[in-house]
TORROLO-565479 format. One record per residue (C-alpha): residue number from 1; x, y, z; residue in one letter. Coordinates in nm, 2 decimals. Layout:
<sites>
[site NUM,[X,Y,Z],A] ...
</sites>
This chain:
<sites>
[site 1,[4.71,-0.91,0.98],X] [site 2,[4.45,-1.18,0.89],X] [site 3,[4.75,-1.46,0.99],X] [site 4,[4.80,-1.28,1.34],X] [site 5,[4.43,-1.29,1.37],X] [site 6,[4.36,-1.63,1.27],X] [site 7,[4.70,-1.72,1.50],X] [site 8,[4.52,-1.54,1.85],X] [site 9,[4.20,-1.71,1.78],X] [site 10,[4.35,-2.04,1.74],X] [site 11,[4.57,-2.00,2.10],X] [site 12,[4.22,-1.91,2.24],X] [site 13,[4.03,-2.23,2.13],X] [site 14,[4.37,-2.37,2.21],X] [site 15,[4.36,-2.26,2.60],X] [site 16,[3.98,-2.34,2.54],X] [site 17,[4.03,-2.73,2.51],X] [site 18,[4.35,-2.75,2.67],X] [site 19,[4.08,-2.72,3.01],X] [site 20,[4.12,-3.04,3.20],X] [site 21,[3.75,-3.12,3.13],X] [site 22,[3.71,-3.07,2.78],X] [site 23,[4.09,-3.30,2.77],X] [site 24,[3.91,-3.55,2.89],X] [site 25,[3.62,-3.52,2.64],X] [site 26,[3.85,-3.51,2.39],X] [site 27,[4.07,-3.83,2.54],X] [site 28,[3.69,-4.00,2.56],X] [site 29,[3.61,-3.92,2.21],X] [site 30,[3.91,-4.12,2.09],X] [site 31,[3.90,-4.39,2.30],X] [site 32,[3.49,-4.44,2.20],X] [site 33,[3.58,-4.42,1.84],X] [site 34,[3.83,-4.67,1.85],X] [site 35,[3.65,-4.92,2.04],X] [site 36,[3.31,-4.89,1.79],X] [site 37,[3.54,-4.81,1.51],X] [site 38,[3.72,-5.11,1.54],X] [site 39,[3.44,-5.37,1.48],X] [site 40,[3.37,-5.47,1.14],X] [site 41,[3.20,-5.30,0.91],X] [site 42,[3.15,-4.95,1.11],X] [site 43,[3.29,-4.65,0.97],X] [site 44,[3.28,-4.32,1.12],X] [site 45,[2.93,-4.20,0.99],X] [site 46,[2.80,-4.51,1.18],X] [site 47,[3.02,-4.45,1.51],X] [site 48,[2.89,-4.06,1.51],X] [site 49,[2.55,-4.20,1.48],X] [site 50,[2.53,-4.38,1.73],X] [site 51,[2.69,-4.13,1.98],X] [site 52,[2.51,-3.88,1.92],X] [site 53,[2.22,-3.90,2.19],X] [site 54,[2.50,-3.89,2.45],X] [site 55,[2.53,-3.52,2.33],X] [site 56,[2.14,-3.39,2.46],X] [site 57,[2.32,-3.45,2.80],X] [site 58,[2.58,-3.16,2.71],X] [site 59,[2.52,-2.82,2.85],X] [site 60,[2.76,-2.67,2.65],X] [site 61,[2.78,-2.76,2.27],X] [site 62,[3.20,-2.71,2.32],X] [site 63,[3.26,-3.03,2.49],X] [site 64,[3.01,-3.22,2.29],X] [site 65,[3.21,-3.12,1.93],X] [site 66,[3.54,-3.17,2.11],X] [site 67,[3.46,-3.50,2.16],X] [site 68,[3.30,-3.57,1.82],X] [site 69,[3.66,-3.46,1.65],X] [site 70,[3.79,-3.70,1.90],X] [site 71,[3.58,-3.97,1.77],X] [site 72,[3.62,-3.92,1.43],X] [site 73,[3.97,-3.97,1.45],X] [site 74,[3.97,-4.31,1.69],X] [site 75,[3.68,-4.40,1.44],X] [site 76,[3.86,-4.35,1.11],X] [site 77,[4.19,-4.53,1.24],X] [site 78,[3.97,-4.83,1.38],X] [site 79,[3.85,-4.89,0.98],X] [site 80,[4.22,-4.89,0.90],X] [site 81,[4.27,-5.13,1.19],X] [site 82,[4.03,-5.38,1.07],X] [site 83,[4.15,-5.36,0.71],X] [site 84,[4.52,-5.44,0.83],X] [site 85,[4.45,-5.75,1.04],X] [site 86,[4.12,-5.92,0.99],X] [site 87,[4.10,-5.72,0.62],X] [site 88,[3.70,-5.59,0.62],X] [site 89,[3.72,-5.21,0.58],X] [site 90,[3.49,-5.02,0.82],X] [site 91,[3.46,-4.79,0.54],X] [site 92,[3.48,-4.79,0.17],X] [site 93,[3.78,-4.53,0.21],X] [site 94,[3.96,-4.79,0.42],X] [site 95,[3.97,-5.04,0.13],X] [site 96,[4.25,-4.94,-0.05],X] [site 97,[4.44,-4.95,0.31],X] [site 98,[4.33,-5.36,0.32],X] [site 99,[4.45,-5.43,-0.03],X] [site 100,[4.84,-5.41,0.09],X] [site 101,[4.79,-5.37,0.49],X] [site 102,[4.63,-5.70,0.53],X] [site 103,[4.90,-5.85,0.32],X] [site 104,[5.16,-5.68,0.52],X] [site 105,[5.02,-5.86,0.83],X] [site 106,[5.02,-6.22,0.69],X] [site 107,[5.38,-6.18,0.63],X] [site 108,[5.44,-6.12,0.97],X] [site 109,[5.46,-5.68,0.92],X] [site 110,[5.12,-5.59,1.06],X] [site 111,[5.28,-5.37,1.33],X] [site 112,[5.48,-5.21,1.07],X] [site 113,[5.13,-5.15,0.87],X] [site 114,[4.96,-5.00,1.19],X] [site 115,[5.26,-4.77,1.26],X] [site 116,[5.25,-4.64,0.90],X] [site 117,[4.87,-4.56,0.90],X] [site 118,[4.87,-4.40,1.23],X] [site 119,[5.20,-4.19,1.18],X] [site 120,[5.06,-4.10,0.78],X] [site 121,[4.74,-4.04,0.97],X] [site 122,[4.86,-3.80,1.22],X] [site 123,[5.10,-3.61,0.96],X] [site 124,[4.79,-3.56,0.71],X] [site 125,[4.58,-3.47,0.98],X] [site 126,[4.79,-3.20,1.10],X] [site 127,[4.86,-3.01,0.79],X] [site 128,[4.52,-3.05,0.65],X] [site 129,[4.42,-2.89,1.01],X] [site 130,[4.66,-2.58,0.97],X] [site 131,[4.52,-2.54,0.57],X] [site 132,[4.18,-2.55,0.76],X] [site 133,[4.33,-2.31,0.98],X] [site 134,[4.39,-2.03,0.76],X] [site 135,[4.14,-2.11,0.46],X] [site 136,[3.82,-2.19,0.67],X] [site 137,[3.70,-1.83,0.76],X] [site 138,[3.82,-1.66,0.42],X] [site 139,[3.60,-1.85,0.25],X] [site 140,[3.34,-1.77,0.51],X] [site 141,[3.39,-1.42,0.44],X] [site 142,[3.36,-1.48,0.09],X] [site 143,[3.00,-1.69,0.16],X] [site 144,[2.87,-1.43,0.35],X] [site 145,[2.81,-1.24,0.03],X] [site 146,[2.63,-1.54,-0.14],X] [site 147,[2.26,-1.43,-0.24],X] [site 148,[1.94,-1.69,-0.19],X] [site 149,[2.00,-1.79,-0.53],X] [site 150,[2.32,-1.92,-0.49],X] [site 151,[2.23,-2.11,-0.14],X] [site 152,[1.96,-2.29,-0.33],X] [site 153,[2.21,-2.37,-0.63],X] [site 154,[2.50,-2.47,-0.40],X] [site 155,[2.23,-2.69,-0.20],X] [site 156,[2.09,-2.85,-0.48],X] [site 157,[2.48,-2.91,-0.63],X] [site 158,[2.56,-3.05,-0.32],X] [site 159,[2.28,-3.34,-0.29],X] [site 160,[2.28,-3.39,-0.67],X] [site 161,[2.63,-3.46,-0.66],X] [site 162,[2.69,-3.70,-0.41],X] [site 163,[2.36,-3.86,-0.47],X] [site 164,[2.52,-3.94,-0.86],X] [site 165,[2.88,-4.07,-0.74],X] [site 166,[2.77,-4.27,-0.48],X] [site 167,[2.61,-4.65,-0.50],X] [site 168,[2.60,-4.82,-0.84],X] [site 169,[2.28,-4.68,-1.03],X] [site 170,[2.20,-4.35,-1.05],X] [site 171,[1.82,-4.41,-1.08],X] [site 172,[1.82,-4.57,-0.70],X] [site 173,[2.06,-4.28,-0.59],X] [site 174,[1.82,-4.00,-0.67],X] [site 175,[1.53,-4.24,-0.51],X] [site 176,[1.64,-4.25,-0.19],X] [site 177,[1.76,-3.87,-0.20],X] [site 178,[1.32,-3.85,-0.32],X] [site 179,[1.30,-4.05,0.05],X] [site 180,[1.49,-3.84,0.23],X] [site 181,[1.33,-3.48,0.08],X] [site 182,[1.01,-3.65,0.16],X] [site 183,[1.08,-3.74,0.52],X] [site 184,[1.24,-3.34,0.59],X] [site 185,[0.92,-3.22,0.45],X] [site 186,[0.70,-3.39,0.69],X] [site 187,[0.51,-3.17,0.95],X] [site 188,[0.43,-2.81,0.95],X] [site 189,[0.55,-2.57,0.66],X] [site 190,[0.77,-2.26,0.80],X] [site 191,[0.60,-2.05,0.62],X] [site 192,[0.22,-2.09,0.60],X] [site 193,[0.19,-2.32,0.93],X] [site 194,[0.00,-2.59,0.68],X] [site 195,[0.02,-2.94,0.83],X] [site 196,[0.27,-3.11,0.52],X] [site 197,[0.26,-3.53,0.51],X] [site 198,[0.14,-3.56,0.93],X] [site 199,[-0.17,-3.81,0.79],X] [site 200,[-0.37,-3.69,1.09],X] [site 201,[-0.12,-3.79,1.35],X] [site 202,[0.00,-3.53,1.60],X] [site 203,[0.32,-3.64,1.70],X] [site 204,[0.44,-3.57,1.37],X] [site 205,[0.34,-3.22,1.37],X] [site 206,[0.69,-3.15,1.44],X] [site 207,[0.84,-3.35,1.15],X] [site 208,[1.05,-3.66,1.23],X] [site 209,[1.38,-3.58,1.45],X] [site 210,[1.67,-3.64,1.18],X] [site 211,[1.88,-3.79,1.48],X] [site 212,[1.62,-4.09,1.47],X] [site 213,[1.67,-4.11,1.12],X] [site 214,[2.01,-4.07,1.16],X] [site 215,[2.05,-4.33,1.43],X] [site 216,[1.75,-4.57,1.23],X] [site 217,[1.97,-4.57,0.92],X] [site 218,[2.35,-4.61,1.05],X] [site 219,[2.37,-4.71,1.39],X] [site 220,[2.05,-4.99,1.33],X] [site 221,[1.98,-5.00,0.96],X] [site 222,[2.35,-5.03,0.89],X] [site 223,[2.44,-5.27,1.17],X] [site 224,[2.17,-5.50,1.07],X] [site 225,[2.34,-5.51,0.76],X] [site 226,[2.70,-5.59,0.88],X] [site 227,[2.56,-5.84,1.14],X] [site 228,[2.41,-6.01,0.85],X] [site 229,[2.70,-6.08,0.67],X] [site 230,[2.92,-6.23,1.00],X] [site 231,[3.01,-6.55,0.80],X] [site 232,[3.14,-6.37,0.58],X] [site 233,[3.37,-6.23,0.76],X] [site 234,[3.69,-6.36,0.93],X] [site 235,[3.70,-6.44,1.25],X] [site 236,[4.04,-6.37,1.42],X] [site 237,[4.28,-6.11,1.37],X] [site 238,[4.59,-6.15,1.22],X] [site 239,[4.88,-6.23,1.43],X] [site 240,[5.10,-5.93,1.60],X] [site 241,[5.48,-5.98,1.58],X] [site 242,[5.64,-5.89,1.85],X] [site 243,[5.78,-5.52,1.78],X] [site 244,[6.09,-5.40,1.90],X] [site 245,[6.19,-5.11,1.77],X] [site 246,[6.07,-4.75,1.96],X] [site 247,[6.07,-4.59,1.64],X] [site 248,[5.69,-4.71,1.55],X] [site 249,[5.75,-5.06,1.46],X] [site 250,[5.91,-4.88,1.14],X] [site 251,[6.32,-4.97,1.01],X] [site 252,[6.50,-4.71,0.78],X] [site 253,[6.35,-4.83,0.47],X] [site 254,[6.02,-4.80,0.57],X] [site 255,[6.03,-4.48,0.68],X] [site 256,[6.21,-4.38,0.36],X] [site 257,[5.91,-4.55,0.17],X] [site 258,[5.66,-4.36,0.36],X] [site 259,[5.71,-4.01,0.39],X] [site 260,[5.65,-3.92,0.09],X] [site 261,[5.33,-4.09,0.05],X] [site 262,[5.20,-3.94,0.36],X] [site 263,[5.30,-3.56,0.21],X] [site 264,[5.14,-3.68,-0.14],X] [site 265,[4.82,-3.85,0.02],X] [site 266,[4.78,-3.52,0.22],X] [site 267,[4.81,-3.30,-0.11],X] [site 268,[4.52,-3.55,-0.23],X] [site 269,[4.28,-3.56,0.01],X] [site 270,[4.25,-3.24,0.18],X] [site 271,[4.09,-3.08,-0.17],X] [site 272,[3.90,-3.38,-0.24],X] [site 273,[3.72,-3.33,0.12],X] [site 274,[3.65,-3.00,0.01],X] [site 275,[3.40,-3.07,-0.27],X] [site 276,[3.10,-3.30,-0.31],X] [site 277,[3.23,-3.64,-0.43],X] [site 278,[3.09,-3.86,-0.17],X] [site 279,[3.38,-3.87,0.11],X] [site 280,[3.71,-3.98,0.10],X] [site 281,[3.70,-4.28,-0.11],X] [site 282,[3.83,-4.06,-0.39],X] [site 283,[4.15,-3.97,-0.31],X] [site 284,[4.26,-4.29,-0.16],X] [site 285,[4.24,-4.46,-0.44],X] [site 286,[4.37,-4.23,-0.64],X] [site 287,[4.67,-4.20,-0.37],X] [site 288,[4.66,-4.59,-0.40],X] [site 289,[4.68,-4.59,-0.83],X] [site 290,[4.99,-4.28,-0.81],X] [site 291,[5.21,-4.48,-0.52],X] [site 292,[5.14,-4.79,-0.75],X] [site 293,[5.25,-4.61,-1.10],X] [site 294,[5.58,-4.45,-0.89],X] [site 295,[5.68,-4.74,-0.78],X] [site 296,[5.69,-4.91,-1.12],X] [site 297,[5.82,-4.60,-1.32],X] [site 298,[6.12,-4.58,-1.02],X] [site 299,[6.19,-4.89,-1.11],X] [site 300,[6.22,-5.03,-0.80],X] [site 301,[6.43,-5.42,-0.70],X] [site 302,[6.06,-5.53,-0.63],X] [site 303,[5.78,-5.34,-0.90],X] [site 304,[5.54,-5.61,-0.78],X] [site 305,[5.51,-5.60,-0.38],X] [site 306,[5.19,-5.38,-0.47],X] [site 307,[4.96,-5.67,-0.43],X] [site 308,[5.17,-5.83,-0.19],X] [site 309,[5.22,-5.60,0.07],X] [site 310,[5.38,-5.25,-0.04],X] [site 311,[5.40,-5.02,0.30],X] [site 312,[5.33,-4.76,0.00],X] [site 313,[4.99,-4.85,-0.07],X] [site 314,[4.88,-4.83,0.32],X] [site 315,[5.08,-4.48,0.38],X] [site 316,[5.00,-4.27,0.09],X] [site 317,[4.57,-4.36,0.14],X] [site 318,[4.61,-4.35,0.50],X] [site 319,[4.71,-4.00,0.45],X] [site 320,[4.41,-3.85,0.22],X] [site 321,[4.16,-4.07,0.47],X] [site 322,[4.23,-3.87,0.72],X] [site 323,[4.31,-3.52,0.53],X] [site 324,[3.98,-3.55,0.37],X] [site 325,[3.86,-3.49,0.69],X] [site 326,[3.96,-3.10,0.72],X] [site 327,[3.87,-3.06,0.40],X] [site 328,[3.49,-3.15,0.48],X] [site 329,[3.53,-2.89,0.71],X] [site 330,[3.58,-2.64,0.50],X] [site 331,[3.27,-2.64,0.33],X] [site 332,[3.05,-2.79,0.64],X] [site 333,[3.16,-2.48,0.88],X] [site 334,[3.12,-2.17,0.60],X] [site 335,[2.85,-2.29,0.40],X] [site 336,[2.62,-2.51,0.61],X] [site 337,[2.72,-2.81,0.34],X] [site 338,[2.77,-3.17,0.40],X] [site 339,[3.02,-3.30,0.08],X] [site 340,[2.99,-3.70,0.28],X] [site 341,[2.74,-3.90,0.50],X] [site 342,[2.98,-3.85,0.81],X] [site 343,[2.95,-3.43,0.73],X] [site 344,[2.60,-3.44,0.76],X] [site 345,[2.57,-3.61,1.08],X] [site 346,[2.79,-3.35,1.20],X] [site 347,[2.55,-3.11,1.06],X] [site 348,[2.29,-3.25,1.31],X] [site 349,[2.51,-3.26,1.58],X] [site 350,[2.49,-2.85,1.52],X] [site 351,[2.16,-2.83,1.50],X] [site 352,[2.11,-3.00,1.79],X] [site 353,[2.28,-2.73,1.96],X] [site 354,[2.10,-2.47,1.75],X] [site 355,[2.41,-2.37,1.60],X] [site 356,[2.34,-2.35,1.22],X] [site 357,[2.74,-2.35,1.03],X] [site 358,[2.76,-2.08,0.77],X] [site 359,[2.88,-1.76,0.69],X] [site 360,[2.83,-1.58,1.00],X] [site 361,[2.92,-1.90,1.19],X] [site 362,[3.27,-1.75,1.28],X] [site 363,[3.14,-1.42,1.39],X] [site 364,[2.88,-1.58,1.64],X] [site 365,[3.03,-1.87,1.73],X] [site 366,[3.42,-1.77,1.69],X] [site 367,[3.44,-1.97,2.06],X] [site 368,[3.32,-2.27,1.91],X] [site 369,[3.42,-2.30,1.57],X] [site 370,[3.79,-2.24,1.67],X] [site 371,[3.79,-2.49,1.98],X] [site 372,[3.67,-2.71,1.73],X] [site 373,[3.97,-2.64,1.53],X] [site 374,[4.22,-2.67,1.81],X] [site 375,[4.07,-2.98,1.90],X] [site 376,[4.15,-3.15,1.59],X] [site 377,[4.52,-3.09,1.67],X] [site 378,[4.48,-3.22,1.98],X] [site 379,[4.26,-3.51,1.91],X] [site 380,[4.51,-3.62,1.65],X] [site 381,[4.80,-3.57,1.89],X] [site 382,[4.61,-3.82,2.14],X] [site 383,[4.51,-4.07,1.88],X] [site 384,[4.90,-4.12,1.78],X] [site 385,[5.01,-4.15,2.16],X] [site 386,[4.73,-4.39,2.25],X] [site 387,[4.72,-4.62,1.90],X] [site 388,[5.06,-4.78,1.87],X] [site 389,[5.14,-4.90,2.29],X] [site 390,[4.74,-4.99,2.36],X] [site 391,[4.72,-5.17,2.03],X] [site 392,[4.73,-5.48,2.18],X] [site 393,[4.41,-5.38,2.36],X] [site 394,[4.26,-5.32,2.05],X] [site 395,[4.32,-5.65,1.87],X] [site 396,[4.17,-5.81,2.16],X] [site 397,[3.80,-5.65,2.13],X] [site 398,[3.80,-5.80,1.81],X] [site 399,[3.82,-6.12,1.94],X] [site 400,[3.50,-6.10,2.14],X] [site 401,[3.22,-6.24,1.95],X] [site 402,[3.08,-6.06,1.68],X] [site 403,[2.70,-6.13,1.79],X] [site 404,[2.74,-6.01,2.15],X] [site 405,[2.93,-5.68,2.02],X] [site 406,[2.64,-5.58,1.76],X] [site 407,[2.35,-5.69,1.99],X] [site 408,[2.51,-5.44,2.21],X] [site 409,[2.55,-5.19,1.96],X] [site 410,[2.20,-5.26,1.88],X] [site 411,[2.05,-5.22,2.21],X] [site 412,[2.26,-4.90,2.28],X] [site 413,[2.13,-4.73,1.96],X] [site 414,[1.74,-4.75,2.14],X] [site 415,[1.83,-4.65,2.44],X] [site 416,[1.96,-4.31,2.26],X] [site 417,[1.71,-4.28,2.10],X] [site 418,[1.45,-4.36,2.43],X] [site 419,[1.70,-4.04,2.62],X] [site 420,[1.61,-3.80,2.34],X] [site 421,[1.26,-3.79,2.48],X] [site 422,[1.16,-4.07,2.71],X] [site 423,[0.92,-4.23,2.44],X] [site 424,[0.86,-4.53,2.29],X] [site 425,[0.71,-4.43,1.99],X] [site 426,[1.06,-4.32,1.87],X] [site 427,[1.19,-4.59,1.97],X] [site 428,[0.96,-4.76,1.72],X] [site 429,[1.01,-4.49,1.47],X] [site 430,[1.37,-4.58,1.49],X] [site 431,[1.34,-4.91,1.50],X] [site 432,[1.12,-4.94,1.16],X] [site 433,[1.38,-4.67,0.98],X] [site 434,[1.61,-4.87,1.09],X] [site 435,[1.46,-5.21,0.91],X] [site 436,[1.37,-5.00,0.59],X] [site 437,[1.78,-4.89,0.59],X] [site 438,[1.86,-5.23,0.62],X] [site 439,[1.67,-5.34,0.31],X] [site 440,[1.77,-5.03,0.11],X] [site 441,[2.17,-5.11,0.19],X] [site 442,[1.99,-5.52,0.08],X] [site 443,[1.89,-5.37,-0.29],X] [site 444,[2.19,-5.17,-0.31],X] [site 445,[2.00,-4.81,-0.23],X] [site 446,[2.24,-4.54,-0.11],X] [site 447,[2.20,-4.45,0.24],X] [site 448,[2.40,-4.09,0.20],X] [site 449,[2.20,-3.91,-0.02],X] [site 450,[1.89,-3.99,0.25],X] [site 451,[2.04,-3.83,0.53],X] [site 452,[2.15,-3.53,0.26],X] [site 453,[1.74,-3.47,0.20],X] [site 454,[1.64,-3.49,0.53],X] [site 455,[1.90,-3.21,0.65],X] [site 456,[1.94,-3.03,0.35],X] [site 457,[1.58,-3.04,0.18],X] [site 458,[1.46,-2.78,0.43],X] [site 459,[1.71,-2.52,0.38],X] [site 460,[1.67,-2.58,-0.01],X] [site 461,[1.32,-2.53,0.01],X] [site 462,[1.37,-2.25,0.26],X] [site 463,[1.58,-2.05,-0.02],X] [site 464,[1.40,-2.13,-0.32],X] [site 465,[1.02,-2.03,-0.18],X] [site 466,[1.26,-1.72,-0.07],X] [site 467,[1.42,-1.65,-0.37],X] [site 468,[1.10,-1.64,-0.53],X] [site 469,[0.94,-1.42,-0.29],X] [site 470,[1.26,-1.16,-0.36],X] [site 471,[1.16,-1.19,-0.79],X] [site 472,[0.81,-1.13,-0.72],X] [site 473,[0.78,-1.53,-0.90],X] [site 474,[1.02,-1.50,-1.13],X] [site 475,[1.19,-1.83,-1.17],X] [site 476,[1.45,-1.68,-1.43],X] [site 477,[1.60,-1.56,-1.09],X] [site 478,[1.82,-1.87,-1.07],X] [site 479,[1.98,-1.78,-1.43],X] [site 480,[1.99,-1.48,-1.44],X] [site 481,[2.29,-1.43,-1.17],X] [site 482,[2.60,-1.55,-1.32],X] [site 483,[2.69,-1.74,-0.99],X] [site 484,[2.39,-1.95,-0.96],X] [site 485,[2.39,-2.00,-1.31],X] [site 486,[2.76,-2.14,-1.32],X] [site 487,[2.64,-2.39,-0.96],X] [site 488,[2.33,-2.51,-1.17],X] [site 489,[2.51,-2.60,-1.48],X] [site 490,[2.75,-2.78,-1.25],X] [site 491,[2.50,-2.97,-1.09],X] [site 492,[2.36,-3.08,-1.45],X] [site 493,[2.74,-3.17,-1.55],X] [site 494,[2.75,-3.41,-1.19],X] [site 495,[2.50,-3.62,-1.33],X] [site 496,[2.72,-3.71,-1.61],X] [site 497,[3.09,-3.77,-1.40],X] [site 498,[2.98,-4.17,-1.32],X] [site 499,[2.97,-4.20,-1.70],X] [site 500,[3.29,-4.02,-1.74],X] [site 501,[3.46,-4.38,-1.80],X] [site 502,[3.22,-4.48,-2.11],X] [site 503,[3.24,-4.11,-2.26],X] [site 504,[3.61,-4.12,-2.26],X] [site 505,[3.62,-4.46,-2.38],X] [site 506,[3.40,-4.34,-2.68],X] [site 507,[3.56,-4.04,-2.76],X] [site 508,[3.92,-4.28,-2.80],X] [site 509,[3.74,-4.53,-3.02],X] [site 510,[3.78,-4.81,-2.74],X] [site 511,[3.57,-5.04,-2.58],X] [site 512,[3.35,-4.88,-2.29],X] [site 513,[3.32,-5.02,-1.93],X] [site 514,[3.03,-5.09,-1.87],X] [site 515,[2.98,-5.03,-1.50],X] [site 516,[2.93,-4.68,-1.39],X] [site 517,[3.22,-4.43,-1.22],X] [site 518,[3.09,-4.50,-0.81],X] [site 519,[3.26,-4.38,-0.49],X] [site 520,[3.13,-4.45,-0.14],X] [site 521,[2.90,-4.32,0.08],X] [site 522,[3.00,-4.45,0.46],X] [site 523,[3.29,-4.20,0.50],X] 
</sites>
């Protein structure tokens, strides 16, 4: 009964964005997320952000989240473009794809590289979509008997945990998660009315908009920050061989070599989205290190092409990149939870809409959540017919020059911002987040955990003054349910998975590592 269900939803967000408008928003989504995706250093958390003030000029919330998904996607395969032919990951997930991709294209295979990430891309992307499919509103169900208690723990597990596996110290992670609770505390308090950080000044009575801190830290803070390191960077492409073959670019033995990948970097990523561990960074190296280990314990004629170019190495990460995706889902559209950077600017992109994703999200926005869904499948369907015969069109945006391309990102970003409202002094608001995100990315500060206060520190606070409200002050409210109990000791035990390595190490009598277990943040 629940499949049929689930099935006659899905062919009604299905005949939803199969409309010839919102195909067009979704064809539009994938086609702007390739061409800002594609530019070095910008990932899809960066590519979101700076979109986002197109959607205040959407009616309809449906069309603005079809084309998001759409984005998303032609984002996350311009990182894996990048990495292949000029090797600079857009993303930290899209590193493991340069390690072998990028080799692959200086021996003359970088078709064969693109064919493999956007094929593994769009087989992850659809089985991850149908597990989405079916597991997304039981576990709704499931949430909608969660208690205050356990919001407030699952909130607080949520930002301690990707605040502690992101960036390399801990101590500068849980400082800028301080900046961001501070910044989504400013104006007046929900409950009393009280005037909470304003310093006198009116126009923040309503708090700072957290899509000018969204657009101040990524689309400005973070492009100052790539801009900055343009010498660093190479300049041209790698070359394209000339492809003949209508099967992808791909011979026998590469598709042999891939498929199995793809399946296993699906299995990888689409659980890994699920939970808080920064984004997808995770499982594709850990896709990456099992592809490497198989290949040496099959004892394959050539153990060593990992290094030097093993289609292996770009297939099976390509595949949890983009599986990880769905899996974000999961916890994003039944609990209101952001598990990555790109999640929670998705999470404003709802609240712009006054949508709030939760529980009850599929019972009062069933149209919405489930075009959203169907639009995945579509999206992913488009990004694999437009990638591989418009690649060449691709390659040549990266030949423009660089400082053009992010003066124009740059001047893009304030006029969003100037549409929100038609005022300058956002502009400038932006503008000086902007310069304080490009310092913080400077001294190594996280940027995620940020935008993970200023959405989520609300709501925690929200539930906890609640909570206590409900005990009459009794803060033994959080332990005494088991539930919240078993989220808060969780939450402690995050704060001790970067040292993982050293405790391990210990424990075996060996000598410790002494850098910290890290994951990114920009996925």
């Amino acid at each position: 009964m629940i499949s049929l269900a689930v099935f006659n939803d899905l062919l009604h967000g299905f005949s939803t964005v199969l409309d010839p408008m919102n195909l067009l928003w979704a064809v539009l989504g994938v086609t702007l997320g390739m061409l800002v995706g594609i530019l070095p250093g910008i990932g899809p958390a960066l590519t979101i952000a700076l979109l986002l003030p197109i959607t205040f000029n959407f009616s309809d919330p449906i069309g603005a989240f079809i084309m998001f998904a759409g984005i998303y996607y032609g984002a996350m395969y311009g990182g894996s473009t990048t990495s292949i032919l000029i090797n600079t990951p857009g993303e930290s997930a899209s590193v493991a794809t340069a390690i072998e991709g990028h080799k692959m294209a200086l021996k003359g295979r970088a078709r064969a590289a693109l064919a493999t990430a956007a094929i593994g891309s769009f087989v992850a992307g659809t089985i991850s979509t149908v597990l989405l499919t079916f597991v997304a509103k039981p576990i709704g169900n499931l949430a909608s008997e969660f208690q205050s208690t356990d919001y407030f723990a699952i909130t607080l597990l949520a930002m301690v945990a990707v605040t502690a596996l992101v960036g390399h110290s801990l101590v500068r992670g849980l400082l800028s998660l301080t900046v961001g609770l501070f910044i989504g505390l400013i104006g007046l308090d929900s409950l009393s009315g009280a005037q909470r950080y304003t310093f006198g000044t009116l126009r923040l009575l309503d708090g700072v908009d957290v899509v000018i801190v969204i657009v101040g830290l990524f689309a400005i803070g973070e492009t100052l920050h790539v801009a900055s390191k343009l010498r660093s960077t190479p300049d041209r492409p790698a070359v394209l061989e000339k492809g003949q073959l209508r099967t992808g670019y791909l011979n026998k033995s590469d598709w042999s070599r891939s498929w199995a990948p793809w399946l296993r970097g699906t299995a990888l990523g689409f659980p890994f989205g699920a939970i808080p561990s920064g984004g997808a960074e995770v499982p594709t190296f850990l896709s990456y290190t099992i592809e490497k280990r198989r290949a040496r314990k099959a004892g394959r004629k050539h153990p060593d092409e990992f290094g030097d170019g093993a289609i292996e190495g770009v297939a099976g990460p390509e595949a949890a990149n983009n599986a990880s995706f769905s899996g974000v889902l999961v916890p994003l559209l039944t609990l209101g939870l952001p598990t990555s950077a790109t999640a929670a600017v998705m999470l404003a992109a709802f609240q712009i809409f006054n949508v709030q994703p939760g529980p009850q999200l599929f019972e009062d926005q069933g149209t919405l959540v489930w075009t959203l869904i169907a639009s995945l499948y579509v999206g992913n369907l488009i990004l694999l017919i437009m990638n591989l015969p418009l690649i060449q069109i691709w390659v040549q945006v990266l030949k423009v020059p660089r400082p053009l391309l992010y003066a124009g990102i740059l001047v893009f970003a304030c006029l969003g911002v100037y549409s929100l409202s038609g005022s300058g002094y956002e502009v400038l608001m932006a503008l000086l987040i902007g310069v304080v995100g490009f310092f913080m990315r400077k001294l190594d500060f996280p940027i995620a955990p940020v935008i993970l206060g200023v959405i989520l520190g609300p709501t925690m606070e929200e539930q906890f003054r609640r909570s206590l409200v409900i005990s009459n002050g009794d803060a033994s409210v959080f332990f005494t349910r088991p539930l919240s109990l078993i989220i808060i000791v969780l939450t402690v035990l995050a704060l001790f998975v970067p040292y993982l390595p050293r405790i391990v190490a210990r424990i075996r009598g060996t000598q410790a590592s002494r850098d910290r277990l890290t994951f990114g943040e920009d996925d």
